[in-house]
gemmi code that builds the backbone of each chain (N, CA, C; Angstrom):
import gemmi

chains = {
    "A": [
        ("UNK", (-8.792, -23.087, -10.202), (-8.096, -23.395, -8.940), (-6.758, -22.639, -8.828)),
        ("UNK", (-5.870, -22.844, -10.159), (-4.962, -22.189, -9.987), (-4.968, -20.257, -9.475)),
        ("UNK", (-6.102, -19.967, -10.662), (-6.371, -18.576, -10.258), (-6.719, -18.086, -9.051)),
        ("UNK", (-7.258, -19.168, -8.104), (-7.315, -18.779, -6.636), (-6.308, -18.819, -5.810)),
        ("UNK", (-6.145, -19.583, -6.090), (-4.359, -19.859, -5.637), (-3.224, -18.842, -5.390)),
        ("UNK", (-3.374, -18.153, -6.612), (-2.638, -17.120, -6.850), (-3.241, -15.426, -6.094)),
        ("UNK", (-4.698, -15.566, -6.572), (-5.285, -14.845, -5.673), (-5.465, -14.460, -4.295)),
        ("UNK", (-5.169, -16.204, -3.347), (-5.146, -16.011, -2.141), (-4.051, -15.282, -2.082)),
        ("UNK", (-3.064, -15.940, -2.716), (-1.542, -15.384, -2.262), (-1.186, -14.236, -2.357)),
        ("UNK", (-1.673, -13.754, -3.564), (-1.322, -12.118, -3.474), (-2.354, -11.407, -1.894)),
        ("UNK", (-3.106, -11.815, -1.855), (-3.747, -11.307, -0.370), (-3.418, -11.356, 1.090)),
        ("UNK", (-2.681, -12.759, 0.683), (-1.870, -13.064, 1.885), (-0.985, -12.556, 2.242)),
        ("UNK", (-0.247, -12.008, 1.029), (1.251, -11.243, 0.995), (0.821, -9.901, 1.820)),
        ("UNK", (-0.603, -9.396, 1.569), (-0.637, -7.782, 2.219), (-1.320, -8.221, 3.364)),
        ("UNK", (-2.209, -9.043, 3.974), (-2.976, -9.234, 5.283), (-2.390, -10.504, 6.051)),
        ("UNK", (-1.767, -11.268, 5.369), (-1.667, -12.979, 6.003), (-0.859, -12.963, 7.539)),
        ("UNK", (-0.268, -11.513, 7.993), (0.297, -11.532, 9.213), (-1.435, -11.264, 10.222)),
        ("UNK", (-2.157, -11.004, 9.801), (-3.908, -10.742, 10.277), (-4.268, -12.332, 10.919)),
        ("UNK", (-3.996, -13.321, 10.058), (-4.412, -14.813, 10.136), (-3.417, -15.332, 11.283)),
        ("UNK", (-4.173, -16.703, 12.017), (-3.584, -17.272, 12.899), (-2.571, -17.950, 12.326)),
        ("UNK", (-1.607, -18.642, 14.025), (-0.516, -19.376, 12.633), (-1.126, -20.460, 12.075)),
        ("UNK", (-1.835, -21.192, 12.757), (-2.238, -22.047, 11.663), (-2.790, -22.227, 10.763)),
        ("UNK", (-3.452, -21.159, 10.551), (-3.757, -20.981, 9.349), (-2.633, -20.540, 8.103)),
        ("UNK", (-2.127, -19.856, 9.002), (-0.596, -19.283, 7.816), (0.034, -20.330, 7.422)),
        ("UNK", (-0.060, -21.544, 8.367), (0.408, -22.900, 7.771), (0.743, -23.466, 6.450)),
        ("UNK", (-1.371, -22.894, 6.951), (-2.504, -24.152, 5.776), (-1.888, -23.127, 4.376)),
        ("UNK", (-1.980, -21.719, 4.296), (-1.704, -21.132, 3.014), (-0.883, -21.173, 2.770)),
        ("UNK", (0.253, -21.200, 3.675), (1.865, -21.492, 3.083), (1.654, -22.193, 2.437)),
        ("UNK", (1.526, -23.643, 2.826), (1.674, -24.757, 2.175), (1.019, -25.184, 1.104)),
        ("UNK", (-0.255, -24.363, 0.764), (-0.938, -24.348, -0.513), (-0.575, -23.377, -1.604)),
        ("UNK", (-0.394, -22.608, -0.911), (0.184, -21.123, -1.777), (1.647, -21.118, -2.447)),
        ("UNK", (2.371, -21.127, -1.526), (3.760, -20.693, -1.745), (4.457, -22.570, -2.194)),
        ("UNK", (3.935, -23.296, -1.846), (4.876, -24.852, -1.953), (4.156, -25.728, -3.028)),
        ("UNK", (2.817, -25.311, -3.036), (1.581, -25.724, -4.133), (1.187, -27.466, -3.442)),
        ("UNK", (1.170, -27.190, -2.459), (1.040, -28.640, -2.264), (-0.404, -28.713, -2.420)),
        ("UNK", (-1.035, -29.871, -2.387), (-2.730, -30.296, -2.247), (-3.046, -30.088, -1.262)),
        ("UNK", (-4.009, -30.542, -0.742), (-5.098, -30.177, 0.202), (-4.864, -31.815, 1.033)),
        ("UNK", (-4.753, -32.527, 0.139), (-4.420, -34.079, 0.817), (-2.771, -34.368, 0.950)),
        ("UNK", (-1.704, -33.386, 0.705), (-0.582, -33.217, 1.159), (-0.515, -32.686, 2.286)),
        ("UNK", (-1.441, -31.729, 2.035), (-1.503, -30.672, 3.279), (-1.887, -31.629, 5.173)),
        ("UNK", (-2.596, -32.481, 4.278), (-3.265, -33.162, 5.444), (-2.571, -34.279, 5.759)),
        ("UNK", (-1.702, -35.065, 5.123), (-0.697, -35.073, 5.992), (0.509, -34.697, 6.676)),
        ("UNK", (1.071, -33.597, 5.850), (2.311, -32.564, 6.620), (1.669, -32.681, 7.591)),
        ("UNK", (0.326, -31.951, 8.349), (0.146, -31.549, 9.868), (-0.622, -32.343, 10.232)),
        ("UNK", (-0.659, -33.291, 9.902), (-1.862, -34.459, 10.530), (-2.785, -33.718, 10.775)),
        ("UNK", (-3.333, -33.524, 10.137), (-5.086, -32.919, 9.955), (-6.017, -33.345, 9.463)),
        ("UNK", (-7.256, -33.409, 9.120), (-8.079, -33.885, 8.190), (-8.132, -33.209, 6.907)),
        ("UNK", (-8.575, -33.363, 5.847), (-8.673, -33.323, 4.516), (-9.472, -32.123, 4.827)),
        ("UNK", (-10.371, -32.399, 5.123), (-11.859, -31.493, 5.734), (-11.315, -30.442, 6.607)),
        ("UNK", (-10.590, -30.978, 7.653), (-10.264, -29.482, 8.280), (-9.404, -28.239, 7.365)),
        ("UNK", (-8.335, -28.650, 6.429), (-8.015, -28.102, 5.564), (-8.573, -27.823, 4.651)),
        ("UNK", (-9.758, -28.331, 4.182), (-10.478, -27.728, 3.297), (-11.397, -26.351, 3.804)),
        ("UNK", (-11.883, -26.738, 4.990), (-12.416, -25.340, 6.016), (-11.739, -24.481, 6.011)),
        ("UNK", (-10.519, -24.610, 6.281), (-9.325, -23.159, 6.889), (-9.440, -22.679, 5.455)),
        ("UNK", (-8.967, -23.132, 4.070), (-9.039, -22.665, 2.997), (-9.995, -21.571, 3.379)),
        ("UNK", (-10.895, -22.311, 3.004), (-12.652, -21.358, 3.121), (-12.722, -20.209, 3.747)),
        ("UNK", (-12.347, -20.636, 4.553), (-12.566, -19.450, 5.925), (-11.234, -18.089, 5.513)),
        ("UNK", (-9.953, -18.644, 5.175), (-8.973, -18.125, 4.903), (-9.049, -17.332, 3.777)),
        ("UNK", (-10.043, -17.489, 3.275), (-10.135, -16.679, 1.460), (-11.426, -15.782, 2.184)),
        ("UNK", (-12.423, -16.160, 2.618), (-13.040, -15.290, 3.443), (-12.861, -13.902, 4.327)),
        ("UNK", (-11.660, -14.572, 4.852), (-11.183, -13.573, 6.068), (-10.401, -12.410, 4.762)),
        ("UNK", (-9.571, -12.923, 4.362), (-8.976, -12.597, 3.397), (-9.574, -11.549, 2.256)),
        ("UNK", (-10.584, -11.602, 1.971), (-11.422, -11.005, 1.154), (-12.292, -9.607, 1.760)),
        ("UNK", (-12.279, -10.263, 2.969), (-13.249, -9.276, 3.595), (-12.310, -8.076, 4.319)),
        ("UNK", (-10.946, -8.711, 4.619), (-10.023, -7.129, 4.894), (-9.783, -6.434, 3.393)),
        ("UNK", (-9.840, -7.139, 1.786), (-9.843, -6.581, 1.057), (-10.822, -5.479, 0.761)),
        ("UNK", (-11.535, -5.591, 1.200), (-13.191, -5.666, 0.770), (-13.265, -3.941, 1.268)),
        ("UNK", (-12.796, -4.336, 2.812), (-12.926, -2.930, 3.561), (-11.705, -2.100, 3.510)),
        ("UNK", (-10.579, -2.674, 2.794), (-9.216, -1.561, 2.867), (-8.774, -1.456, 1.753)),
        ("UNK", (-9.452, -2.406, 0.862), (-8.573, -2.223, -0.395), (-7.246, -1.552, -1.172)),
        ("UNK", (-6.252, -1.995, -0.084), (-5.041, -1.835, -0.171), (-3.853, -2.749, -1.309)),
        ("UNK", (-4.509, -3.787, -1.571), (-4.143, -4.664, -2.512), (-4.576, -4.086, -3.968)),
        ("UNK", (-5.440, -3.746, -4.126), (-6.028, -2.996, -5.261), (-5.041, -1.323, -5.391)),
        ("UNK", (-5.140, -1.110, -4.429), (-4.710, 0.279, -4.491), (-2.961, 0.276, -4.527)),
        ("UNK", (-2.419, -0.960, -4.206), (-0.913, -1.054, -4.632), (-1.050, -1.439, -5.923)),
        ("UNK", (-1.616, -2.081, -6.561), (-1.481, -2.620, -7.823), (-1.801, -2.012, -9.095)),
        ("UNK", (-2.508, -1.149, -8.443), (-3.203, -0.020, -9.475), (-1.328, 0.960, -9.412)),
        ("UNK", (-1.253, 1.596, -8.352), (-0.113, 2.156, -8.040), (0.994, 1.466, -8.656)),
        ("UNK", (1.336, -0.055, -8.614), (2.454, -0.793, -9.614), (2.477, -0.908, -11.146)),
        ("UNK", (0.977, -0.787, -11.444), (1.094, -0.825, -13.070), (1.459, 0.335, -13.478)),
        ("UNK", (0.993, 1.472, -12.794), (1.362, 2.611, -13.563), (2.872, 3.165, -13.556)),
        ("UNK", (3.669, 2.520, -12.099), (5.416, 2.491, -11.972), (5.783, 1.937, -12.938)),
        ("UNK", (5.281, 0.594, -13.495), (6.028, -0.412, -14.499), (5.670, 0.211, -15.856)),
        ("UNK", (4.303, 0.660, -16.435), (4.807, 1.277, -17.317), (5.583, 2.334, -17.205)),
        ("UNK", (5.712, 3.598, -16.348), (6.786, 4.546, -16.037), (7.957, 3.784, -16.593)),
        ("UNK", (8.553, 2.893, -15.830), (9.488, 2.165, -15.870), (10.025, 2.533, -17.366)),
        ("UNK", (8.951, 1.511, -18.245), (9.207, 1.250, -19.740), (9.334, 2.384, -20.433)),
        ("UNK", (8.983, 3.658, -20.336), (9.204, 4.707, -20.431), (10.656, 5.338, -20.769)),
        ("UNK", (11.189, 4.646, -19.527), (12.598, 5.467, -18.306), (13.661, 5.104, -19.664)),
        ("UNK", (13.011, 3.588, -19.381), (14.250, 2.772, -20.337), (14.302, 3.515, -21.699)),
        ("UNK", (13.113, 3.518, -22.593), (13.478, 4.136, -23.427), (14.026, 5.744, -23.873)),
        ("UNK", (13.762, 5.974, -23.101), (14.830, 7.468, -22.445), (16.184, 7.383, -22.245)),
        ("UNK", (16.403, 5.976, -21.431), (18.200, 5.909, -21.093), (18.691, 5.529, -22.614)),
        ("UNK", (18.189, 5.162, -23.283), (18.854, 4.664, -24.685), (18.866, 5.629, -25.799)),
        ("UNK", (17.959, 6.772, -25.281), (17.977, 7.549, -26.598), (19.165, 8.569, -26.670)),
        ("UNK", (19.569, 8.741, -28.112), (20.874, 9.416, -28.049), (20.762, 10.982, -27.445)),
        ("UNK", (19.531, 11.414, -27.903), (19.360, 12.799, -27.497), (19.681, 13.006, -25.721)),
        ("UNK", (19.565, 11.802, -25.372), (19.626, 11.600, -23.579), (20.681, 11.667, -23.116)),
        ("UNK", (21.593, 10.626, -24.316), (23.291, 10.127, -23.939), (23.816, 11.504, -24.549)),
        ("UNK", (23.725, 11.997, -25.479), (24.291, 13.196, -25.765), (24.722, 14.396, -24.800)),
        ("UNK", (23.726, 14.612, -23.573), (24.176, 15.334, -22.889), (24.696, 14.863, -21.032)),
        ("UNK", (25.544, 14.804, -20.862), (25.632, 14.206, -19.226), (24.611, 14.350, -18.426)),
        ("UNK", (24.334, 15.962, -18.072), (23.365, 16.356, -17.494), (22.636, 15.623, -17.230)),
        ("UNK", (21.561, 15.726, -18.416), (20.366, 15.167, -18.741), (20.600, 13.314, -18.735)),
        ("UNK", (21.722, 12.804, -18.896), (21.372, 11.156, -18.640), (21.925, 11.209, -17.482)),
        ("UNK", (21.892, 12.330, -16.795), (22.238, 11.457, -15.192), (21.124, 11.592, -14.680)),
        ("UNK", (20.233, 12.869, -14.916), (18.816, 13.197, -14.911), (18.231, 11.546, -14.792)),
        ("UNK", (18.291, 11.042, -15.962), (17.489, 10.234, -16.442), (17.722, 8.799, -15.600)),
        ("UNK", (19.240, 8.647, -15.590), (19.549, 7.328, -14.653), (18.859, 7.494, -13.322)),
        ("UNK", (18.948, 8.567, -12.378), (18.585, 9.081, -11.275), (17.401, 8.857, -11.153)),
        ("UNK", (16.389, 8.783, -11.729), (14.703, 8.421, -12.211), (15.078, 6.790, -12.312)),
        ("UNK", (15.492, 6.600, -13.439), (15.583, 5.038, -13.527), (15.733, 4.034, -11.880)),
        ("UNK", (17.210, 4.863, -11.298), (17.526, 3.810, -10.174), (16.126, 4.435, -9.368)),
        ("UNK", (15.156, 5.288, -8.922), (14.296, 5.337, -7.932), (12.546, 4.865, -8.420)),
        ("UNK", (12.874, 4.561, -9.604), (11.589, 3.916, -10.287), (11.858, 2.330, -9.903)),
        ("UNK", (13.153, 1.605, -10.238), (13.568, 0.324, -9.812), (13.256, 0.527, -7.866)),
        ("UNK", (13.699, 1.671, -7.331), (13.107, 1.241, -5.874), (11.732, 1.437, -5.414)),
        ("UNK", (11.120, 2.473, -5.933), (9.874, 2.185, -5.676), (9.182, 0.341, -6.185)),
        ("UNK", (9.537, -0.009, -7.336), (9.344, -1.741, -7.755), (9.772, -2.718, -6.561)),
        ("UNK", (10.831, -2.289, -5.557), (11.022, -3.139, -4.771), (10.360, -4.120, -3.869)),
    ],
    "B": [
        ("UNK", (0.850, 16.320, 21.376), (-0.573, 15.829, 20.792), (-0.706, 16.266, 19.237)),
        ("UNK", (-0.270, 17.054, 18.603), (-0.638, 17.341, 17.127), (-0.406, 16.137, 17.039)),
        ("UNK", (1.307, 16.036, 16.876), (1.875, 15.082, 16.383), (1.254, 13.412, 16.698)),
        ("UNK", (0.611, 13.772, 17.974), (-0.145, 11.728, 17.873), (-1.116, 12.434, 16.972)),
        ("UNK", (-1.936, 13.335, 16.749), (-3.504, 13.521, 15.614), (-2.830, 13.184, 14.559)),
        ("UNK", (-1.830, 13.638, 13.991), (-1.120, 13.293, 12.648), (-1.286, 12.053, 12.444)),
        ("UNK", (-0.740, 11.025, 13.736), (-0.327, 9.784, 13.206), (-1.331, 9.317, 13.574)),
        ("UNK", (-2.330, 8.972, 14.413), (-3.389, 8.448, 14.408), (-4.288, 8.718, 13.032)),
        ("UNK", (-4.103, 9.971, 12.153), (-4.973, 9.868, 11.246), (-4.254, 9.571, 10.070)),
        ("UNK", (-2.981, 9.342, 10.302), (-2.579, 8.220, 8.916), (-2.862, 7.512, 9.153)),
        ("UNK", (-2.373, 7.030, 10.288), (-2.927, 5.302, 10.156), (-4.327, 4.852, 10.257)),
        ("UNK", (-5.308, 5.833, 10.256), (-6.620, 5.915, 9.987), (-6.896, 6.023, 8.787)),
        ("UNK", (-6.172, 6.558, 7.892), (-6.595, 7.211, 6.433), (-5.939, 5.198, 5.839)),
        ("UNK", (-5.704, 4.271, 6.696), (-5.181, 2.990, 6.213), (-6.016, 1.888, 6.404)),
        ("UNK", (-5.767, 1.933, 8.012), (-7.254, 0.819, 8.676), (-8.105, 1.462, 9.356)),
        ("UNK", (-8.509, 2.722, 8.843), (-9.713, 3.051, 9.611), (-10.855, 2.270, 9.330)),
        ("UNK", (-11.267, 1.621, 7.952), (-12.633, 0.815, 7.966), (-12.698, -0.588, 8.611)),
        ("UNK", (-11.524, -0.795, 9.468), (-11.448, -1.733, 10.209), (-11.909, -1.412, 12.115)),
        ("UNK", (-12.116, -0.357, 11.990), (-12.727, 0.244, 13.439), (-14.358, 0.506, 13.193)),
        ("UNK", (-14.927, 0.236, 14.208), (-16.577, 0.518, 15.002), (-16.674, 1.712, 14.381)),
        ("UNK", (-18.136, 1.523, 14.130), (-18.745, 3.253, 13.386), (-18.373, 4.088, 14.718)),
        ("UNK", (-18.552, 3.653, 16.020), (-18.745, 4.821, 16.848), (-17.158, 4.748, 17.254)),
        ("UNK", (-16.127, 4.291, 16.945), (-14.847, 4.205, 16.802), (-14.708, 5.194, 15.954)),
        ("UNK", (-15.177, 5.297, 14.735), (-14.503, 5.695, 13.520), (-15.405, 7.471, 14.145)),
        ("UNK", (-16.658, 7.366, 13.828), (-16.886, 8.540, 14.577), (-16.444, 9.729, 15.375)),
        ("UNK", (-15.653, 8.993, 16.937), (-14.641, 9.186, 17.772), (-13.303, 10.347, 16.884)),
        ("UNK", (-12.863, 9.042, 16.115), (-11.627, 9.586, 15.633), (-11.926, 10.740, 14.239)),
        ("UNK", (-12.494, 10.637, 14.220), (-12.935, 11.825, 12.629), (-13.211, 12.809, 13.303)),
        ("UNK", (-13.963, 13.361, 14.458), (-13.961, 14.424, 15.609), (-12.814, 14.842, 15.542)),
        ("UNK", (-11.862, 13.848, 16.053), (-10.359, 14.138, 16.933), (-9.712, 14.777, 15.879)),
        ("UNK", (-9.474, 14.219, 14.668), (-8.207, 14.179, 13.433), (-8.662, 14.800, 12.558)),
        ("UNK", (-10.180, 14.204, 12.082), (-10.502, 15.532, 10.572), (-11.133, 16.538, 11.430)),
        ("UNK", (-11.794, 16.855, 11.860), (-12.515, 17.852, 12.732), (-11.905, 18.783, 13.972)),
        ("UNK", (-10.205, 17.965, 13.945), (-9.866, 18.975, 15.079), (-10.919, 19.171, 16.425)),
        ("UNK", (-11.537, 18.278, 16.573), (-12.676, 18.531, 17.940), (-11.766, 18.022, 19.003)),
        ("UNK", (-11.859, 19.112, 20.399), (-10.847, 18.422, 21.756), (-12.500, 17.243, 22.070)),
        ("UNK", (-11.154, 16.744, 22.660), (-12.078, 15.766, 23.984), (-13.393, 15.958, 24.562)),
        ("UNK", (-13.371, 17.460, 24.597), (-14.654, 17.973, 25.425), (-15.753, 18.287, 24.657)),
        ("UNK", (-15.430, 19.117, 23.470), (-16.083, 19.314, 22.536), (-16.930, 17.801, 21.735)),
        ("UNK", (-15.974, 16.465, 21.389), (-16.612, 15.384, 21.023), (-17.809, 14.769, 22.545)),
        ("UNK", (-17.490, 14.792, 23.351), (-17.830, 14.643, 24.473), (-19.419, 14.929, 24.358)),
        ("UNK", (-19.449, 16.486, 24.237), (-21.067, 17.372, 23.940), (-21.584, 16.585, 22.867)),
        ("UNK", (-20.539, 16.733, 21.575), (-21.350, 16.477, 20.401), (-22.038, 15.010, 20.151)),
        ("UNK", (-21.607, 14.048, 20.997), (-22.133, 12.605, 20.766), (-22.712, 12.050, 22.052)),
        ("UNK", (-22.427, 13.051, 22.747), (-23.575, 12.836, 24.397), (-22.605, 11.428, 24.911)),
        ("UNK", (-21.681, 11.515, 24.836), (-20.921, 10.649, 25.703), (-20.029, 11.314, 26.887)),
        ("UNK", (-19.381, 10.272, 28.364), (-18.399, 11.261, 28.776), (-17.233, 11.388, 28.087)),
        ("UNK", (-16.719, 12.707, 28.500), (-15.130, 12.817, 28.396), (-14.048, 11.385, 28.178)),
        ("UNK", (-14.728, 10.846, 29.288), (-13.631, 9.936, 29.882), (-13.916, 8.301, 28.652)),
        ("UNK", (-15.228, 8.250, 27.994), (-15.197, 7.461, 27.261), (-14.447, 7.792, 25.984)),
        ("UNK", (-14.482, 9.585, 25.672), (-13.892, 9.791, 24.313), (-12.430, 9.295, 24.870)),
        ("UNK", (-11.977, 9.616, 25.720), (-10.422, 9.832, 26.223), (-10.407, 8.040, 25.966)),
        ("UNK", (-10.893, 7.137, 26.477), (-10.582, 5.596, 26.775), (-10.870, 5.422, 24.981)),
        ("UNK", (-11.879, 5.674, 24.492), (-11.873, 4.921, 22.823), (-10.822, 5.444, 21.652)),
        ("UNK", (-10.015, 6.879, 22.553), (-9.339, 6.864, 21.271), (-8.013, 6.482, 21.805)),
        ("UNK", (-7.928, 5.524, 23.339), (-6.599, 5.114, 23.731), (-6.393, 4.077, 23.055)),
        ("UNK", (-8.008, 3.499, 22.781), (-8.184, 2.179, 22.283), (-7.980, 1.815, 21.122)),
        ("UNK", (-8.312, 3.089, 20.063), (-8.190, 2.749, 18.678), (-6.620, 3.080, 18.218)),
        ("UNK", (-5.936, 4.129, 19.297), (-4.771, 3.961, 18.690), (-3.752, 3.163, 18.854)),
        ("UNK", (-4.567, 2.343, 19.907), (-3.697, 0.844, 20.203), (-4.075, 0.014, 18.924)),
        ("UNK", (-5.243, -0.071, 18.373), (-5.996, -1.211, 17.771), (-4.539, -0.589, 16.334)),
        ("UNK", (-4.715, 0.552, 15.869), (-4.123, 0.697, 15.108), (-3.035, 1.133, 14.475)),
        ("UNK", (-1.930, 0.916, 15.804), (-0.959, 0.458, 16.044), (-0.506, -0.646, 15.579)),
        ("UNK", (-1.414, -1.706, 16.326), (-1.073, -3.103, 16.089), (-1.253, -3.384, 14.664)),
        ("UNK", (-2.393, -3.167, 13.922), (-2.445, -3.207, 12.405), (-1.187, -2.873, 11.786)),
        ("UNK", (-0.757, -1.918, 12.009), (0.358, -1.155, 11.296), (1.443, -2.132, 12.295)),
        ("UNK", (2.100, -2.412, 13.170), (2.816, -3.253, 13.502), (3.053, -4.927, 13.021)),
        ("UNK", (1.922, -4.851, 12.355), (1.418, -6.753, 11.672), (1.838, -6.405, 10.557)),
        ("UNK", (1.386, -5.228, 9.950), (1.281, -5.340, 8.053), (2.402, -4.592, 7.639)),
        ("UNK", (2.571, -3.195, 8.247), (3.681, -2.350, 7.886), (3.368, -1.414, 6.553)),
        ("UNK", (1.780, -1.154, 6.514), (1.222, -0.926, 5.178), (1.577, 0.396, 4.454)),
        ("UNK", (1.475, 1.322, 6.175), (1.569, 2.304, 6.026), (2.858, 3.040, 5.848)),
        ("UNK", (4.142, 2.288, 6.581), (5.426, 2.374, 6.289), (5.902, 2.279, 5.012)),
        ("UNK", (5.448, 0.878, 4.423), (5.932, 1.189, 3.332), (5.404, 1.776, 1.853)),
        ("UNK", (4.110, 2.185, 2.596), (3.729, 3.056, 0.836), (4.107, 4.383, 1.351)),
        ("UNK", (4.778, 4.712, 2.566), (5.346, 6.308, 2.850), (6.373, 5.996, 2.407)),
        ("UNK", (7.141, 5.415, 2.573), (8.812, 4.970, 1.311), (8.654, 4.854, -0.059)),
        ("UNK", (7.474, 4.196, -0.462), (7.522, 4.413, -1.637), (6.841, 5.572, -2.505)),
        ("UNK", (6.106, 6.365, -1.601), (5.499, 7.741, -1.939), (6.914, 8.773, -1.763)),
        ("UNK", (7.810, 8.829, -0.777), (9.042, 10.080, -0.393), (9.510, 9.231, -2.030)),
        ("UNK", (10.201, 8.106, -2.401), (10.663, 7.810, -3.586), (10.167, 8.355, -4.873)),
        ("UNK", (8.343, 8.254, -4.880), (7.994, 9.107, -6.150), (8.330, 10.783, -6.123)),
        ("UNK", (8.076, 11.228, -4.837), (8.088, 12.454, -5.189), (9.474, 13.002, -5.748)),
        ("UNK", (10.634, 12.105, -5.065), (11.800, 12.797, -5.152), (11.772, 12.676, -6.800)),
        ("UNK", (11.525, 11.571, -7.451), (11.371, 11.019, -8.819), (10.487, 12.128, -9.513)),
        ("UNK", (9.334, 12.636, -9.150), (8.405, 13.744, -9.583), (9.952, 14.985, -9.829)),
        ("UNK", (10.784, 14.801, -8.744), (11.263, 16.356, -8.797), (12.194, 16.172, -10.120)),
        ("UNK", (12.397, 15.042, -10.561), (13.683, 14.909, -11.494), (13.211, 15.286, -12.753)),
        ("UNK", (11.861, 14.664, -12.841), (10.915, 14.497, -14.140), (10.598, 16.094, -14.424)),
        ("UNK", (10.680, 17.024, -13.867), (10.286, 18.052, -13.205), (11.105, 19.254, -13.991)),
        ("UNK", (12.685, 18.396, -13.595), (14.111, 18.941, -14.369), (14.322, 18.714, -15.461)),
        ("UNK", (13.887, 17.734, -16.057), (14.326, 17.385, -17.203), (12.931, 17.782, -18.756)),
        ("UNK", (11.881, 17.965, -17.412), (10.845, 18.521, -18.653), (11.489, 20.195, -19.287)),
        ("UNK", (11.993, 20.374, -18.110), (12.093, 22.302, -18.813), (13.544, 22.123, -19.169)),
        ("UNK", (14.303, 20.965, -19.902), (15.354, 20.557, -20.193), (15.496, 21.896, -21.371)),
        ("UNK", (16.404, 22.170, -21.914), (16.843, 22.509, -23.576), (16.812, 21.811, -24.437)),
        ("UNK", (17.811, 20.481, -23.907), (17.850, 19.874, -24.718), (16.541, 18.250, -25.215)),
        ("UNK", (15.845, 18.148, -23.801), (14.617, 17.200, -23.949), (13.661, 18.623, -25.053)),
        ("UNK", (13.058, 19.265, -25.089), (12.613, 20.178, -25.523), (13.327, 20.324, -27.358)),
        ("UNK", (14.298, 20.062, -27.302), (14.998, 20.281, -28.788), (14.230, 19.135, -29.550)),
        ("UNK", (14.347, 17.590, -29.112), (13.761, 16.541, -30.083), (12.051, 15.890, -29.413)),
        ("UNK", (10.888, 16.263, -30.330), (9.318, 15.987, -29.861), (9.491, 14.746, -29.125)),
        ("UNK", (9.883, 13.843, -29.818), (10.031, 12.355, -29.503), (10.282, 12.118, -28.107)),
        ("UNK", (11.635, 12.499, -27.694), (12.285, 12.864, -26.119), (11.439, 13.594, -25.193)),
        ("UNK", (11.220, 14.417, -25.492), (10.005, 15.671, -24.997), (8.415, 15.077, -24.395)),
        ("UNK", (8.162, 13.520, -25.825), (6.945, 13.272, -25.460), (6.882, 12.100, -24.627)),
        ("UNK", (7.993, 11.416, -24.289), (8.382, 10.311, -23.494), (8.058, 10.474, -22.179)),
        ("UNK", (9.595, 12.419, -22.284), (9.446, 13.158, -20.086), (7.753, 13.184, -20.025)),
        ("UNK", (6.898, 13.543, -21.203), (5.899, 14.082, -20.786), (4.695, 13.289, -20.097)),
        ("UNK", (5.150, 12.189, -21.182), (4.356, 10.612, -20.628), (4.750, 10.069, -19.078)),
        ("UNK", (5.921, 10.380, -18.630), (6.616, 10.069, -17.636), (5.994, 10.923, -16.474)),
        ("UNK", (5.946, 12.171, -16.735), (5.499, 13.315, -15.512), (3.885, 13.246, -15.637)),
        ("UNK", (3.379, 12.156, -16.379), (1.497, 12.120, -16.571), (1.545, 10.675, -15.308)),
        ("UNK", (2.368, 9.730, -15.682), (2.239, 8.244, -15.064), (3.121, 8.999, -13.062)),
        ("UNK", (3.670, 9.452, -13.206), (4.171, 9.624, -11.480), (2.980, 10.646, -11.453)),
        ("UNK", (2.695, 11.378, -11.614), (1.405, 12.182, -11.174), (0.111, 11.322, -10.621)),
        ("UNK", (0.031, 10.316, -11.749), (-1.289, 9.369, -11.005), (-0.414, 8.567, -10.166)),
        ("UNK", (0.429, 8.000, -9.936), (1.171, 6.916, -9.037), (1.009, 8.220, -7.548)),
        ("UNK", (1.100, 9.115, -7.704), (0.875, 10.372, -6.734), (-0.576, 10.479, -5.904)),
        ("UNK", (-1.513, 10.028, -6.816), (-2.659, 10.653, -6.405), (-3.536, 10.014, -5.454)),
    ],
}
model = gemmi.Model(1)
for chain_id, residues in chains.items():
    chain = gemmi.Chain(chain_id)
    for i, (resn, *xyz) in enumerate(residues, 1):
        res = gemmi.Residue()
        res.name, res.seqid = resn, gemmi.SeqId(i, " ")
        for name, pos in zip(("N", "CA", "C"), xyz):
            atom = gemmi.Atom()
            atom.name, atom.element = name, gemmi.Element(name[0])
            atom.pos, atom.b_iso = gemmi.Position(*pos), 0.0
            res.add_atom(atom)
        chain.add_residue(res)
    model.add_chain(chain)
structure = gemmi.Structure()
structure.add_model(model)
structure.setup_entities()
């Protein structure tokens, strides 16, 4: 459960402006606040059942813009390989051969601060 | 007009699998194929005036995509960020002094392998 959870959400984060608002509601409030499904149903006076549908439908909808754009995949693939970069950078800014010359560690900071913005 | 083919086929190269085969059709004429109006017109036995109305349509449709998600905005910010980052990695490989110690040398090298695929 949890793993879906987390799953919707990362999906939601790249498509969830796609979904109605009420539905953006229903995932807010499951996603981002972790509430239940029987919390959920009473924040908006809804049924248990109707919130259990929107879920459904919402991981559906959700899946199926993945499915055809796979843009979530294709950032994440794209983020692991920044973050190790990253780990890289760092061990570069620390090495003396780096600090030894200005040049070259401003070189290196200059990479560092645009590796931290691409992470943004 | 280049300049809308440009941007209609980024933002095609994003949510194009979210448009009609004979949508997507339409626009692969226009953008990869360089075909005018008249020319798609012959080639799919439609009129003029339908190619002219479906690609008013799709670059509304995908507009609005890109106005909801912003997908395409921001992996062009974070692509101008790698490259400038490519150019540093770039400087510091044909360093003297990265080049003097293997260790340092094999870090830039690991570094200019990981933005190359974050590139591709």
């Amino acid at each position: 459960m949890i793993e879906k959870k987390v799953k919707i959400g990362n999906l939601y984060d790249f498509y969830g402006e796609l979904l109605t608002d009420k539905q953006k509601d229903i995932v807010e409030l499951f996603c981002l606040q972790d509430f239940t499904f029987g919390e959920i149903s009473e924040e908006l006076s809804v049924s248990r059942q109707a919130v259990f549908d929107t879920m459904k439908r919402v991981e559906s909808i959700l899946e199926n813009y993945e499915k055809k754009l796979g843009l979530y995949a294709k950032f994440t693939q794209s983020k692991a390989y920044v973050k190790a970069l990253l780990a890289e950078v760092e061990t570069l800014r620390t090495s003396d051969v780096v600090q030894s010359d200005p040049t070259v560690a401003e070189t290196v900071e200059s990479i560092f601060q645009l590796t931290q913005k691409v992470l943004e």
